[in-house]
N, C-alpha and C positions, 0 to 999 in steps of 0.2 A: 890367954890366947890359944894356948895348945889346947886346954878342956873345950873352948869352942871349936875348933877345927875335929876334936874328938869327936864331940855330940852331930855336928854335922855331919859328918860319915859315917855314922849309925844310923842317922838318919834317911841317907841317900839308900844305904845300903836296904833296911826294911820297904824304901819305896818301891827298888828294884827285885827284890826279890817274888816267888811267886804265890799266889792267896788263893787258898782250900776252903772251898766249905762243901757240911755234908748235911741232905735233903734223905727226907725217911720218904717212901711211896706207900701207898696202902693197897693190896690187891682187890681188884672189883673184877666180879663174874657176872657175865654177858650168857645170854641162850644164842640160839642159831634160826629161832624165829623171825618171819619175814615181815618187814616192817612198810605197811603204806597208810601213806598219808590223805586225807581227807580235804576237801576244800567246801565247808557247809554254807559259802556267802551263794546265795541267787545271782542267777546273770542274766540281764533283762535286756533283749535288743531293742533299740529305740531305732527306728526309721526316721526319716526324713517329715514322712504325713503322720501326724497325729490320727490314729485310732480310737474312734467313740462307738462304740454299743449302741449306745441309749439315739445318736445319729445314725445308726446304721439302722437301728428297727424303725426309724421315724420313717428314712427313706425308703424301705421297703415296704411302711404303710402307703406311704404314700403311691408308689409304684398301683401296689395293687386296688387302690380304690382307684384311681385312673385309668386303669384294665375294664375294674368291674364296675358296672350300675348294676344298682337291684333298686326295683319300683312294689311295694307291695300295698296292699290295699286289702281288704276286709268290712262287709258292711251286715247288720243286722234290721231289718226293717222289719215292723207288722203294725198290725191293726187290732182292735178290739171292739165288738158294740155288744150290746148285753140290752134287752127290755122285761119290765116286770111281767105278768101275766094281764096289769089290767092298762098298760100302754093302750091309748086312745088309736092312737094308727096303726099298732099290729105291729111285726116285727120279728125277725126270728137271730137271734143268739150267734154270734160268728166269729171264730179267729183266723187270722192271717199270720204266718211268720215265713217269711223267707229271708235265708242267709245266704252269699255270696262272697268268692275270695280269688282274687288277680294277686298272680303274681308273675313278676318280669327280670329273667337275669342275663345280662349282655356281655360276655368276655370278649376281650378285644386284645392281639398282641401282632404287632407288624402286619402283614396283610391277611390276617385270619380274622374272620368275629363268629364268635358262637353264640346265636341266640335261644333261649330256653322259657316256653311259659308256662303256665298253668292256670286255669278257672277253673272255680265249683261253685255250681248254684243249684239249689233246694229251696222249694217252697212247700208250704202243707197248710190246708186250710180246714176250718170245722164248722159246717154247719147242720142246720137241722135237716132231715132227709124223710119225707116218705118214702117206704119201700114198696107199697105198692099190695102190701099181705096181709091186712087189716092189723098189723100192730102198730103202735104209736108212734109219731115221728121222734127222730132222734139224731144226734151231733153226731154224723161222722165224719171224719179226717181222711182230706183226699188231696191225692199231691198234683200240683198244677205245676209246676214245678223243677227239671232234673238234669241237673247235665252235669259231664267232668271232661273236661278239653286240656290234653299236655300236647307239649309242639314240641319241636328241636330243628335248628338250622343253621348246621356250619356252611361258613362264606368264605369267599377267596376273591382278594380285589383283583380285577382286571387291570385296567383303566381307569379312569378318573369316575365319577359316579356309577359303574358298574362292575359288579360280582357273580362269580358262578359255585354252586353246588350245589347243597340237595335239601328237599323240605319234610320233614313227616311231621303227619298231625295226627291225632288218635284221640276218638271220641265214642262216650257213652254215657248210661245213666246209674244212678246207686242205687235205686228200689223198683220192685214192680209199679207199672201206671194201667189204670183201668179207661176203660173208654166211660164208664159213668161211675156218679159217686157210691152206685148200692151195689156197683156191680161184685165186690168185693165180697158181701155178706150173702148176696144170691149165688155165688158159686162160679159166676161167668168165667171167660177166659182172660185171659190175661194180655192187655196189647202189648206190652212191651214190657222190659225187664235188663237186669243187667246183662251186658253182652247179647242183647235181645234189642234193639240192634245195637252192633260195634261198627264202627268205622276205622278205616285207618287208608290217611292218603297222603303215598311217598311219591315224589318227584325229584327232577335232576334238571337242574335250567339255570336261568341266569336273571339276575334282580339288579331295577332301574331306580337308584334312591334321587329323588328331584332333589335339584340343590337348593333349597328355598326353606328357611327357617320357617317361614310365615304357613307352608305349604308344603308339610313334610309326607311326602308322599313314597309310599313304595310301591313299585309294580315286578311281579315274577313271572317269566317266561317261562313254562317247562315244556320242552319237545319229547321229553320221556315221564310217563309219570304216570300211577297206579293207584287204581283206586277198589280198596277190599273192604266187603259186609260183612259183617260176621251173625251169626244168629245160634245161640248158644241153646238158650230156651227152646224146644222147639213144641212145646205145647201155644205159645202165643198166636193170637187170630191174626196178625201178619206176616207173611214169610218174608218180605223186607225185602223184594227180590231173588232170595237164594230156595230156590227151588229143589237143588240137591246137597244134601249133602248139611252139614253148616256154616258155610264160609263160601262165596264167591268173589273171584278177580277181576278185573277186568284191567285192560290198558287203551292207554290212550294219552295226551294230552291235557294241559292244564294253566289258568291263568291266575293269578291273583292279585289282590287292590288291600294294603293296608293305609289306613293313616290312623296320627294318635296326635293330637294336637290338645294345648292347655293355654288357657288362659288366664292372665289377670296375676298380678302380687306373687299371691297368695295359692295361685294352680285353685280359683274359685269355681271355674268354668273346665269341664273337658270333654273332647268328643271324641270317640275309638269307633271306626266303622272297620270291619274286613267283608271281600265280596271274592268270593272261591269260585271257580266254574271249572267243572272237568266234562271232558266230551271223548268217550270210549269208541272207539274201531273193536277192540280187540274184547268181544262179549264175556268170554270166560276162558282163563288161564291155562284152566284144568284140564279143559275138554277138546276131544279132535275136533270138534266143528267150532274152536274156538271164531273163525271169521265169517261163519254163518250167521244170518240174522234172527234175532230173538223172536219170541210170539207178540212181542209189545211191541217192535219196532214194525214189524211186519203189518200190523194193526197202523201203527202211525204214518209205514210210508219212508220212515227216515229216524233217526238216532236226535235223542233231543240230551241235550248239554245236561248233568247238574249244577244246580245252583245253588250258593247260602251265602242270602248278605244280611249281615249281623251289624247292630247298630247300639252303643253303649254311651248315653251321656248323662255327665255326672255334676250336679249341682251341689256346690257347699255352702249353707247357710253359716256356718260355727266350724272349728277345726273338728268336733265329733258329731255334727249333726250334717248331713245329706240329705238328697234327693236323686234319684236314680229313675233315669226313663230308658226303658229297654225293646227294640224293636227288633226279629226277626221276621223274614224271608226265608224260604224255602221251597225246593220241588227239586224230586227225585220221581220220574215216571215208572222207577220201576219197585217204587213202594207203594204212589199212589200218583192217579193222576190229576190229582187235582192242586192246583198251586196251595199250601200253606202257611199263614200266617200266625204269629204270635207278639204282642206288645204289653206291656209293664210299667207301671209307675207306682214307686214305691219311697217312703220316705222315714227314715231312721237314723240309727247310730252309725258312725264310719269311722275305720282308723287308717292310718295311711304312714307309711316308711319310704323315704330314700335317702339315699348318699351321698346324693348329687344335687 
C-alpha cells in the first residue's frame, strides 16, 4: 500500500512540474528589394446591353443605304451595213456606235438632300464621203454625237412638299464637231469643240415636288440665277454669244420642269424629260453697261428666254438589251436664231444598278 501511495506521488509530482524543450532555427537572408505584385487575369465589363459588331455594321448598312440611292445605267448601241461592189441597188458602207451613261446619286439626312448627276453621250459614224477634189470617195468618221452634263443640288425642307437652295449644272462636249463630214480633211474651221461652247447655270430658289407617285413631278423656282458661256476655242466659226473676251455672264432668272417616271415589274418602260428656261435682264456681269441692251435684243425688240427641253425614253426588251429614243429642243438667240432640234433612236446593249 505504501509502494502505491509512493508511485503515485512521483507521479503527481512529474505531472506538476515544468517541461522544456529545445527548437534549432536556421538563419535565412532577405535583400531590401521592393516587391510588387501582378494581377495578369483580364477584367471584362459586361453591361446590361449586349454588344455585337457584326449588328452594329449591319445597322450602319443599313443606315446608309436609306440615306443613299444610286441609279446608274450605261448603254452601248450601233449599227452596221456593209455591200459588196456588185450589190444590185448600190449602197454605200456605214457604222454607227454611240455610247451613253446616267448616273444618279441622292443623299438624304433630316432635312437636307443633296442631289448629284451625271451623263455622257458620244456617237461617231463612218461613211463613205466625196470630197469634192477628184479623189475617190472614202469612210470618214464623223461625230453626230457629244455631250457631258454634271449637276449638283443641295436642298433644305421647308414645308411639306417644298425646298429651298441652290442648282448648278454644267455642260459641254469631248471632241471637236465640224459643220460637214469633209470638213475635217479640207481644213475648215471648227464649229465647236471642248469648252467651245461651256455652259454653266447656277441658281438660288426653291423646288415644288408633287406629291403623287403616279406623277412625280419636280418644279424650281429661281428669283436669282446665272447663266455663263464659256468659249475656250477661239478659232471656232461661232462665238456662242461671247463676243469678248472668252467667257460671258449674264443674270437673270430661271425655271425648271423635271420628271423621271418608270414603269412595269421590271422598270420595262422609262420616261426622263427636263425643260430649263432662263430669261436674262442683266446682259453681261463683266461690263459697265451691264443693263444696256444687246445688238441682238435691240434687232428683236425684246430679250427672248432660253430654252432646252430634253426628252429621254428607254425601252427594255431583255435585262441587257434596249431601246433608247432621244429627243432635244433647243434655242439660244444669241448663238443662233433659229430654233434647234435633235432626235435619236438607237438600239443595243444596256446595263443598269440600283439599291433600291
Amino acid at each position: 500500500m505504501k509502494k502505491f501511495y509512493t508511485l503515485l506521488i512521483v507521479l503527481l509530482t512529474a505531472i506538476a512540474g515544468d517541461a522544456y524543450a529545445q527548437v534549432s532555427i536556421d538563419e535565412v537572408s532577405t535583400d531590401d528589394r521592393k516587391r510588387e505584385f501582378e494581377n495578369e487575369m483580364k477584367s471584362t465589363d459586361v453591361e446590361a446591353d449586349y454588344f455585337s459588331e457584326a449588328n452594329y455594321r449591319a445597322e450602319r448598312r443599313a443606315i446608309r443605304q436609306e440615306r443613299n440611292l444610286i441609279d446608274f445605267s450605261a448603254n452601248l448601241h450601233g449599227s452596221l451595213t456593209a455591200y459588196s461592189k456588185s450589190w444590185q441597188a448600190a449602197g454605200d458602207n456605214a457604222v454607227t456606235i454611240l455610247a451613253n451613261i446616267n448616273f444618279l446619286h441622292t443623299f438624304k439626312k433630316g432635312r437636307f438632300t443633296l442631289t448629284n448627276t451625271a451623263s455622257a453621250k458620244f456617237g461617231y459614224n463612218n461613211m463613205k464621203t466625196d470630197l469634192g477634189d477628184g479623189s475617190d470617195p472614202r469612210g470618214i468618221w464623223f461625230k453626230n454625237v457629244d455631250e457631258l452634263v454634271l449637276s449638283t443640288a443641295p436642298q433644305w425642307a421647308m414645308v411639306k412638299n417644298w425646298t429651298y437652295g441652290a442648282n448648278v449644272k454644267f455642260r459641254t462636249q469631248f471632241a471637236p464637231g465640224y459643220g460637214a463630214r469633209g470638213d475635217k480633211e479640207k481644213g475648215t474651221a471648227r464649229v465647236s469643240n471642248f469648252m467651245s461652247p461651256g455652259y454653266l447655270d447656277a441658281s438660288l430658289g426653291f423646288t415644288y415636288v408633287l406629291p403623287s407617285e403616279k406623277f412625280p413631278l419636280k418644279v424650281n423656282l429661281a428669283p436669282i440665277a446665272m447663266s455663263a458661256t464659256y468659249r475656250d476655242d477661239l478659232t471656232t466659226s461661232n462665238n456662242y454669244g461671247v463676243l469678248n473676251g472668252r467667257s460671258k455672264y449674264e443674270g437673270g432668272l430661271s425655271v425648271q420642269l423635271d420628271f423621271d417616271k418608270t414603269w412595269g415589274k421590271n422598270g420595262w418602260l422609262r420616261y426622263r424629260t427636263t425643260a430649263y428656261s432662263f430669261y436674262g435682264w442683266i446682259t453681261d456681269l463683266a461690263s459697265q453697261a451691264k443693263f444696256e441692251p444687246t445688238a441682238d435684243q435691240l434687232e428683236y425688240e425684246h430679250v427672248v428666254p432660253t430654252i432646252r427641253w430634253e426628252n429621254t425614253i428607254d425601252i427594255k426588251a431583255t435585262k441587257y438589251i434596249s431601246t433608247q429614243i432621244y429627243f432635244q429642243l433647243y434655242y439660244n438667240k444669241a448663238e443662233y436664231h433659229k430654233l434647234q432640234v435633235s432626235s435619236m433612236l438607237s438600239v443595243g446593249l444596256t446595263y443598269t444598278f440600283k439599291n433600291k
